[in-house]
VOBA-519651 format. One line per field, with one value per residue (C-alpha): residue number from 1; x negated, y negated, z. Coordinates in steps of 0.2 Angstrom, whole numbers, plus 2048, in hexadecimal, padded with zeros to 3 digits. Example, Ala and Ser with C-alpha at 12.3 -4.5 7.8 and 13.67 -1.06 7.14 Angstrom:
! VOBA-519651
num <- [1 2]
east <- [7C2 7BC]
north <- [816 805]
up <- [827 824]
***
This chain:
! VOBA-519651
num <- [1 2 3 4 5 6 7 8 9 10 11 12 13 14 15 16 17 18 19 20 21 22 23 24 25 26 27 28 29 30 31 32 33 34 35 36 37 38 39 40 41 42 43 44 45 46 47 48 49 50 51 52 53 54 55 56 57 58 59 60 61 62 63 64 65 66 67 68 69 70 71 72 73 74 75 76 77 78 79 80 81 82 83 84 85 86 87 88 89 90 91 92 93 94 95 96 97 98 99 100 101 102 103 104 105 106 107 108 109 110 111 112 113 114 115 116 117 118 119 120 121 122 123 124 125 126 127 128 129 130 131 132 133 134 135 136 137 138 139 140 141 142 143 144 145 146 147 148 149 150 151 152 153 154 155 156 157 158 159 160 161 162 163 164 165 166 167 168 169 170 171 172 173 174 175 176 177 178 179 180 181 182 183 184 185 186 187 188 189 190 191 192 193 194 195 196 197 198 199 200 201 202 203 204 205 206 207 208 209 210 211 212 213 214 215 216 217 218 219 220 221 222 223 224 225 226 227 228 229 230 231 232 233 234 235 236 237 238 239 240 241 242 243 244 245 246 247 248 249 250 251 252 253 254 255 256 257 258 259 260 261 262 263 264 265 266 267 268 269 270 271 272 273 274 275 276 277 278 279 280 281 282 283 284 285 286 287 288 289 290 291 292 293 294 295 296 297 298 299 300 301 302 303 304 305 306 307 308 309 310 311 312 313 314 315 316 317 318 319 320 321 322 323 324 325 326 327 328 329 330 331 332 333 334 335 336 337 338 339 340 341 342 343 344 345 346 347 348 349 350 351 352 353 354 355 356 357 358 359 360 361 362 363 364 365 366 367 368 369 370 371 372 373 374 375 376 377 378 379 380 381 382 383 384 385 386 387 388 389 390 391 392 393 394 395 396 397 398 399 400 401 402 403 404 405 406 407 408 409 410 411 412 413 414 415 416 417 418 419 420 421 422 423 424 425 426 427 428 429 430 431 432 433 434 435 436 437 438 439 440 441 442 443 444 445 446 447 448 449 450 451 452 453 454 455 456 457 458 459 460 461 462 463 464 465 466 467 468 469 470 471 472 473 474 475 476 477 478 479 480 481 482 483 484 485 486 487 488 489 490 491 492 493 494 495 496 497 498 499 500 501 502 503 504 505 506 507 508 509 510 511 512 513 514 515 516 517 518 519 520 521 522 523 524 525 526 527 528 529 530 531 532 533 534 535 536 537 538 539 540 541 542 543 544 545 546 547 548 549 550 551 552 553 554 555 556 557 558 559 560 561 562 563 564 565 566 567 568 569 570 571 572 573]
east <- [CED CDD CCD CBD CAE CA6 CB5 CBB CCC CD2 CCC CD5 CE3 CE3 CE0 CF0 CFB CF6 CFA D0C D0E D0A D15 D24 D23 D21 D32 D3A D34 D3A D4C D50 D4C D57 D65 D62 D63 D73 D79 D74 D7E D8E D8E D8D D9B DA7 DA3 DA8 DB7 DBA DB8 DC1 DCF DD1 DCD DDC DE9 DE3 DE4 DF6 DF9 DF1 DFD E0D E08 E07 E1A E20 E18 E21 E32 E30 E2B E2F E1F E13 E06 E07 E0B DF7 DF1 E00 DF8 DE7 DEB DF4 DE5 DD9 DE5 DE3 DD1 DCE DDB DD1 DC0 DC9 DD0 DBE DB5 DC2 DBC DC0 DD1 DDC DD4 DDC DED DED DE9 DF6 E04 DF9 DFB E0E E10 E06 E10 E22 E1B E14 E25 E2E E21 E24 E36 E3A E2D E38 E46 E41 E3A E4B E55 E5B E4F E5F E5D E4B E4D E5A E4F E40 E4E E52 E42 E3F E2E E27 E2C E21 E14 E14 E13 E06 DFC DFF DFA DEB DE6 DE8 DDD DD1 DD2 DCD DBE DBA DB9 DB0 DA3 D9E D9C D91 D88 D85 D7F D72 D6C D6A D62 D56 D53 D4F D42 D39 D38 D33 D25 D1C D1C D14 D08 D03 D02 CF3 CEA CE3 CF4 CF5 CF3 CFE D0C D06 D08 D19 D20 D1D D25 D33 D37 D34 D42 D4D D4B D50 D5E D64 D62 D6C D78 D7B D7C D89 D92 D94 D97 DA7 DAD DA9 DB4 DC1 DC4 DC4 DCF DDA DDB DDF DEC DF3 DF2 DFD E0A E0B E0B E18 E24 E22 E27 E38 E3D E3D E45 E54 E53 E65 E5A E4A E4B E4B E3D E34 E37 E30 E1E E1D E1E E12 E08 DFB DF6 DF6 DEB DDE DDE DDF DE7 DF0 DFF E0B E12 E22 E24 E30 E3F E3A E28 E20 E1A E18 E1E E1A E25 E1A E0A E02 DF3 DEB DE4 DF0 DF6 DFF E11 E14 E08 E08 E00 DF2 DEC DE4 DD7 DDD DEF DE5 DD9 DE5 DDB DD7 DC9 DBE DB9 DA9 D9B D97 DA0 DAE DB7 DB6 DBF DD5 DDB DE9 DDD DD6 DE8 DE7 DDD DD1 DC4 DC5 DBB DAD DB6 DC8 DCF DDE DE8 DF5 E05 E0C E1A E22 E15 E1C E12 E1E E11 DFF DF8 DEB DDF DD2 DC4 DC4 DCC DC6 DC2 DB0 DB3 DB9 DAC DB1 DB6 DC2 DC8 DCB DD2 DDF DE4 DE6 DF2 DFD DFE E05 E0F E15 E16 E20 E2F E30 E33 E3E E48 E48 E4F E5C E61 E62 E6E E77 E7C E80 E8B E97 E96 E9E E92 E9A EA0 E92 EA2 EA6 EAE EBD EB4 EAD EBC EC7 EBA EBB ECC ED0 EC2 ECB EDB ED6 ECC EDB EE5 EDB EE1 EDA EE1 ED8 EDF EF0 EF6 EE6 EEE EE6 EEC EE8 EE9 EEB EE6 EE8 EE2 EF0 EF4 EE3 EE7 EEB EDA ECF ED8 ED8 EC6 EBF EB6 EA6 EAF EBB EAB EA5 EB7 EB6 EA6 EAB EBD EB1 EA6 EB4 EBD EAB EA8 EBA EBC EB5 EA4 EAF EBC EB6 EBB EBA EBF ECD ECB ECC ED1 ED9 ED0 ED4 ED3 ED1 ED5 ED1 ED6 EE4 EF4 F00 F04 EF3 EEE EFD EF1 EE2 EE8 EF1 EDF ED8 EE6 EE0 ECE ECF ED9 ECD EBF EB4 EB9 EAC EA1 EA5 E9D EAA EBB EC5 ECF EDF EDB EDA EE7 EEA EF7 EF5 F01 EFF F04 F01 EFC F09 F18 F13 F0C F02 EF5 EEA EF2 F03 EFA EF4 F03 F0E EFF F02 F15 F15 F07 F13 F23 F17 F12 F26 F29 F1E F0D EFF F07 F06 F15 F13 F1D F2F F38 F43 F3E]
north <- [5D2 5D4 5C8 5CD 5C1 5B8 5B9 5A7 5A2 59D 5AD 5B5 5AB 5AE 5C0 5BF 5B7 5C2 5D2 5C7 5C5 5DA 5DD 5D1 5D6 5E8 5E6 5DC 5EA 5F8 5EF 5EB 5FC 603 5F8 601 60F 60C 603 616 61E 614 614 629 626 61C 628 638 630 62E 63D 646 63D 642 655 651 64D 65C 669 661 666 677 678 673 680 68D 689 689 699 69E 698 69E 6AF 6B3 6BD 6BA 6B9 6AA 6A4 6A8 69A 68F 692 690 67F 67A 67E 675 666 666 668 65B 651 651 64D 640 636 63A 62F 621 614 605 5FD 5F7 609 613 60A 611 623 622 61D 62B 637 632 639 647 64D 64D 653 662 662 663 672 67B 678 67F 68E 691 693 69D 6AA 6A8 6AF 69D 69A 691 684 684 681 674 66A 66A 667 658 650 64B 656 64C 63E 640 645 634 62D 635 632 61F 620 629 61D 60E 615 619 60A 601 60C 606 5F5 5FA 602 5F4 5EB 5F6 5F8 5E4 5E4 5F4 5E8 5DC 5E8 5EE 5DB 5D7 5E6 5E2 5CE 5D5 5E1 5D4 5CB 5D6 5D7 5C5 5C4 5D4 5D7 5E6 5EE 5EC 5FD 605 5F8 5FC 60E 60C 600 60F 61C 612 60F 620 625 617 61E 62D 625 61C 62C 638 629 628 63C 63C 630 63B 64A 643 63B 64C 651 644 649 65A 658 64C 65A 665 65B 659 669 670 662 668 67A 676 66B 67B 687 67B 67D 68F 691 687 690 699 6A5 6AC 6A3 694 698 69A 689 683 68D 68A 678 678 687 67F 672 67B 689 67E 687 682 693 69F 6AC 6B3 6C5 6CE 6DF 6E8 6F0 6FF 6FD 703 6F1 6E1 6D4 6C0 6B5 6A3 6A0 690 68A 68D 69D 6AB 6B8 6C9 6CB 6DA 6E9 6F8 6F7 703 6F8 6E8 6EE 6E1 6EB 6F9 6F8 6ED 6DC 6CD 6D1 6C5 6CD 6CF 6CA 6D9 6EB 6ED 6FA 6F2 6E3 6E3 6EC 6DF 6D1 6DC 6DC 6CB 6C3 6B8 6C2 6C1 6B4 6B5 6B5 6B6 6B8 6C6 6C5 6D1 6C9 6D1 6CE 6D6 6E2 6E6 6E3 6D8 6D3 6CB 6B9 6B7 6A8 6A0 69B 68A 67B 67C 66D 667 65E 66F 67B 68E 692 685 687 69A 697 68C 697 6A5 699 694 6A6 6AD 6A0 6A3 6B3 6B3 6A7 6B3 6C0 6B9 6B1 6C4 6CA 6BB 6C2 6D2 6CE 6C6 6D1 6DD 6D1 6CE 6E0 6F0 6FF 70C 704 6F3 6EA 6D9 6DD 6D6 6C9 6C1 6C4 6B7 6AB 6AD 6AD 69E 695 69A 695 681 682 688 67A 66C 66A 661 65A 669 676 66F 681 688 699 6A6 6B8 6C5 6D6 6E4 6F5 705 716 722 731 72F 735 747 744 744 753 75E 75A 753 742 743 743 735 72B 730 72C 71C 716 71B 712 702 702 705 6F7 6EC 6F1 6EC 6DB 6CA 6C2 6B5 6C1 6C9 6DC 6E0 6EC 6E8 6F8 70A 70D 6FC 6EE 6DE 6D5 6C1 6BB 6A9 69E 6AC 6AA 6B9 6C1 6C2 6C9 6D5 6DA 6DC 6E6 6F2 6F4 6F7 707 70D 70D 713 722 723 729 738 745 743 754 75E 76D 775 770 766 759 750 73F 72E 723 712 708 6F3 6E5 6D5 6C3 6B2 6A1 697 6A2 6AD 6A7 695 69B 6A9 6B3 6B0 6B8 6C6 6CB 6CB 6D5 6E1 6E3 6E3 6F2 6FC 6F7 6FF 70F 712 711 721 719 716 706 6F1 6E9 6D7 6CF 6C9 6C1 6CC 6D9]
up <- [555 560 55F 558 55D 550 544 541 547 538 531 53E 53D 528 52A 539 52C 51F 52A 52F 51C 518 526 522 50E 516 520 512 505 511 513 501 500 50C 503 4F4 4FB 502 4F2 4EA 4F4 4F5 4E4 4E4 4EE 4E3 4D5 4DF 4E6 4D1 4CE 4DE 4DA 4C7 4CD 4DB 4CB 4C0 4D0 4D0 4C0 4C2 4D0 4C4 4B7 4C3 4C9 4B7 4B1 4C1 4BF 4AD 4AE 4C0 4C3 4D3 4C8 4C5 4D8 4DC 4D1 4D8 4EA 4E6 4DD 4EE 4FA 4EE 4EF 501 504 4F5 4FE 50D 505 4FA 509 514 506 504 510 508 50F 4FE 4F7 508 504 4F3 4F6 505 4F7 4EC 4FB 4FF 4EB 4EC 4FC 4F1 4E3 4ED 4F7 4E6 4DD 4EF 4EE 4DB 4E1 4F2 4E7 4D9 4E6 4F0 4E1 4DB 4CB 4C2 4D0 4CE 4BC 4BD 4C9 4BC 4AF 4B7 4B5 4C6 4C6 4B8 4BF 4CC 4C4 4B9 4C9 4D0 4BE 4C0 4D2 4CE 4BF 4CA 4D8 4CC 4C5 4D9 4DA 4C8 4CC 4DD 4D2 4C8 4D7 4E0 4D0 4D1 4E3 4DB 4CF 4DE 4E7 4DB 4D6 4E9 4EA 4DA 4E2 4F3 4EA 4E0 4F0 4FA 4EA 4EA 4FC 4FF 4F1 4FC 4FA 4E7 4E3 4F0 4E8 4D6 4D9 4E5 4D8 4C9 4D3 4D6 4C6 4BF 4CD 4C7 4B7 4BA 4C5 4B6 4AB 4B7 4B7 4A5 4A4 4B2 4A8 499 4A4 4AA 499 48E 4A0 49E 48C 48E 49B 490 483 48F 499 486 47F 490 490 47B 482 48F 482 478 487 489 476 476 484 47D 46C 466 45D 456 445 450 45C 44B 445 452 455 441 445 456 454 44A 457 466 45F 457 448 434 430 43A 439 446 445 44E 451 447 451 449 452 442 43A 43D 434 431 439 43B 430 429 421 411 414 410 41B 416 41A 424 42A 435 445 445 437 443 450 45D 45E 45D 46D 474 475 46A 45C 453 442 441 433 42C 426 41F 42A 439 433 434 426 426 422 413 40A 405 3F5 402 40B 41E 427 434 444 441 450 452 463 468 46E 47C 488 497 495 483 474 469 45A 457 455 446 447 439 444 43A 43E 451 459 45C 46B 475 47A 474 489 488 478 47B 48E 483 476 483 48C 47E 477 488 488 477 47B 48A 484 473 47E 48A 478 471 485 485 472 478 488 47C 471 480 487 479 471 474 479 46F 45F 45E 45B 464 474 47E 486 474 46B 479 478 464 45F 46C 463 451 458 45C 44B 442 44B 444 436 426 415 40E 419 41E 427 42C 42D 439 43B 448 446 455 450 45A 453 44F 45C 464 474 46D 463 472 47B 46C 467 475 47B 46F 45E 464 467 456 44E 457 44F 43F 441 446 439 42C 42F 431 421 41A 420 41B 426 42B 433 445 449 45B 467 474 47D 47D 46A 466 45B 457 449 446 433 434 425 420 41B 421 40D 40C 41F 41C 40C 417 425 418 410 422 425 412 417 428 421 410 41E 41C 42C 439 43A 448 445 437 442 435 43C 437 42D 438 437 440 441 440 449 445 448 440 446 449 443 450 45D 462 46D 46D 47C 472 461 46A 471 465 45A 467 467 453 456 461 452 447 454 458 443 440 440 432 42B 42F 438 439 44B 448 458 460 454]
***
């Protein structure tokens, strides 16, 4: 402080410890405010490493979906979203473990970390194998739970190291309560010490409130951006684990009664909708009928296709509010007018169009914004979609599997697998059923051979089928006809005693030889005739290769007696 004459020394020693009291409130004010500033940022901090951490466990599950959409449906479309999902892991990996200083927070994210490296090993893994061929492994490994496991883990994980940056927020936010408690202190300080800076204090004091005011606000609006986030997210999180439940009972479904059981019952939830209907495409391809509805509103029961725009153009439709021949014809058929928006989606899989989804736009959730909601029903529909198809392809390669091509009989392989079954049921025997009879009957049709050669290979076929569907037509349900090969069939009579399997093999030869001649262009040929062998359980035989041999030496007792008659097996005969 440099000396002026004529000023007093105490002046100069007051106006010395005044500029020594400005320039220590200034220093105080200036550090208090660096604290809060620090404090600000630290706590910024804790609340991004919140957030990073929950955007680490959803890219985790984007990462899972992906997998399973690809063990699923086997297509590399979904392996992109897989591999996005895994480089976002990474670089939010990286940031995550960038911002975690704190030392019992580091040790939690390194046991996070050692999860998240086996649960990445394990999606990796399944994916290896499913693209090397082996998506029965794949499966059995997501099967067996160990995937799900992991992810449990990595949930509980998460939620505890969520749970230390919690607790280190509400810490930080107490020192930021100290810190702003010091500057306010340090301020009126400064106030009461130069009254020369009162105005500049005044005025700095205002600003800084005003900016923590609008510290507070963006606070408080950050705060219900991530809880309106964390419910979506919930719902979301839900509505796939529903979705993915869903995906595992249809693939585990016998058939498609069942499968439609099941989207009666979980349809409605995962759609969001108070009303809706599903249809399937006929096998004709000319109409489409209801399957799966529910609600109060009603819904017609079968139409043709060109009658909903959505099949139509080949996209969802919302009907619109005004004009009546822009809206489905479908929805006009019913007694209650069609609604604004009501959503029409065609169902498609393996590039096939299978049937349509019809939605009332009521009943939606509030809480969901119409993005979501869409991006949601859009998931569950192709997932719907895909397991119905793959059902309908298991059905089909099925059927192929146990049928005969030309006669859509059950074919060799069905028939053993069958009559051993019908064997060890007619074995267990009951008060009711004390015998539990069982006949089989071996059939071969009559001079065949010469057939073929004179008439050629297309009119056997043909004579075939009509033999086939002859004796399907004269048996019981309960009895199986199937074709042992070439032109023998077999045929299993459970629950029948031999007088009355004797009965019903004669009126197999009468029907067979009661058929209308196959047209062969004007050639007239000689009347079919077979002839029937037959064996009974146990007189006969006590197993089921037993039975069908000595069907079969009873069949060639009847060949080398003339043919066209029923020879049961005797021993030694």
């Amino acid at each position: 402080m440099p000396r002026h004459p004529g000023m007093p020394r105490v002046q100069r020693f007051i106006l010395a410890a005044v500029f020594g009291g400005i320039f220590l409130c200034s220093w105080v004010t200036v550090k208090s405010l660096l604290d809060l500033v620090r404090a600000q940022k630290t706590l910024d901090a804790a609340f991004r490493t919140v957030h990073t951490s929950d955007t680490l466990i959803r890219q985790v599950l984007d990462a899972e979906t992906g997998q399973r959409g690809y063990l699923i449906a086997g297509s590399s479309d979904y392996l992109a979203p897989y591999h996005v999902a895994v480089s976002e892991i990474r670089s939010t990996r990286r940031l995550l473990e960038q911002m975690t200083a704190d030392p019992e927070s580091a040790a939690q994210l390194k046991e996070l970390m050692g999860l998240l490296d086996e649960k990445l090993q394990e999606l990796a893994h399944t994916v290896a194998l499913r693209t090397a061929g082996e998506g029965e492994k794949a499966a059995e490994i997501v099967r067996s739970g160990q995937g799900r496991a992991l992810m449990e883990a990595l949930r509980t994980k998460g939620q505890q190291f969520s749970a230390r940056q919690d607790e280190r927020i509400r810490q930080l936010q107490t020192a930021h309560e100290q810190a702003v408690q010091n500057t306010y202190l340090t301020m009126a300080a400064a106030m009461v010490t130069s009254l020369g800076l009162l105005i500049f204090v005044v005025a700095r004091s205002v600003a800084f409130a005003r900016r923590m005011a609008a510290n507070e606000a963006d606070l408080t609006a950050r705060n219900t951006e991530l809880q309106t986030l964390a419910e979506r997210t919930s719902e979301h999180n839900a509505h796939m684990q529903r979705l993915s439940e869903l995906g595992r009972f249809l693939q585990t479904c016998e058939d498609m009664t069942e499968a439609q059981a099941l989207l009666q019952e979980r349809l409605p939830v995962l759609l969001h909708a108070a009303s809706g209907a599903l249809y399937l495409m006929a096998a004709s391809r000319n109409q489409l009928r209801r399957c799966v509805a529910w609600g109060e509103r009603p819904f017609t029961e079968y139409f043709e296709p060109q009658e909903c725009w959505a099949l139509r153009k080949g996209q969802a439709f919302a009907q619109p509010d005004h004009g009546h021949a822009s809206t489905c014809r479908h929805l006009q058929q019913v007694d209650v007018p069609s609604l604004q928006g009501t959503l029409c989606f065609p169902v498609a899989s393996h590039g096939d169009l299978t049937g349509l989804l019809v939605l009332d736009p009521r009943g939606a959730s509030p809480c969901l914004p119409e993005a979501l909601l869409a991006q949601m029903r859009q998931t569950a529909l192709e997932q719907v979609s895909l397991s119905l198809g793959n059902l309908r392809l298991r059905e089909s390669l099925r059927q192929q599997s146990i049928r005969d091509a030309l006669t859509g009989l059950y074919n060799r392989r069905f028939l053993d697998e069958s009559l051993s079954r019908e064997v060890l049921r007619a074995e267990r025997r009951s008060p009711e059923q004390p015998d539990a009879p069982l006949a089989v009957l071996m059939i071969d049709v009559d001079h065949f051979k010469q057939f073929n050669d004179k008439f050629g290979h297309e009119l056997g076929d043909r004579v075939l089928r009509s033999v086939a569907q002859t004796l399907s037509d004269t048996v019981r349900t309960s009895d199986l006809v199937a074709r042992y090969g070439g032109e023998e069939f077999t045929v299993v009579l459970p629950n029948t005693t031999p007088q009355v399997a004797l009965e019903r093999a004669q009126a197999l030869c009468d029907a067979v030889m009661k058929m209308p001649p196959v047209a062969d262009g004007g050639n007239v040929h000689p009347p079919i005739t077979i002839s029937v062998g037959m064996a009974c359980l146990p007189e006969d035989g006590q197993n089921a290769d037993a039975l069908v041999q000595n069907a079969d030496a009873a069949l060639y007792r009847a060949k080398r007696d003339g043919r066209n008659r029923v020879v049961r097996y005797t021993a030694g005969g």
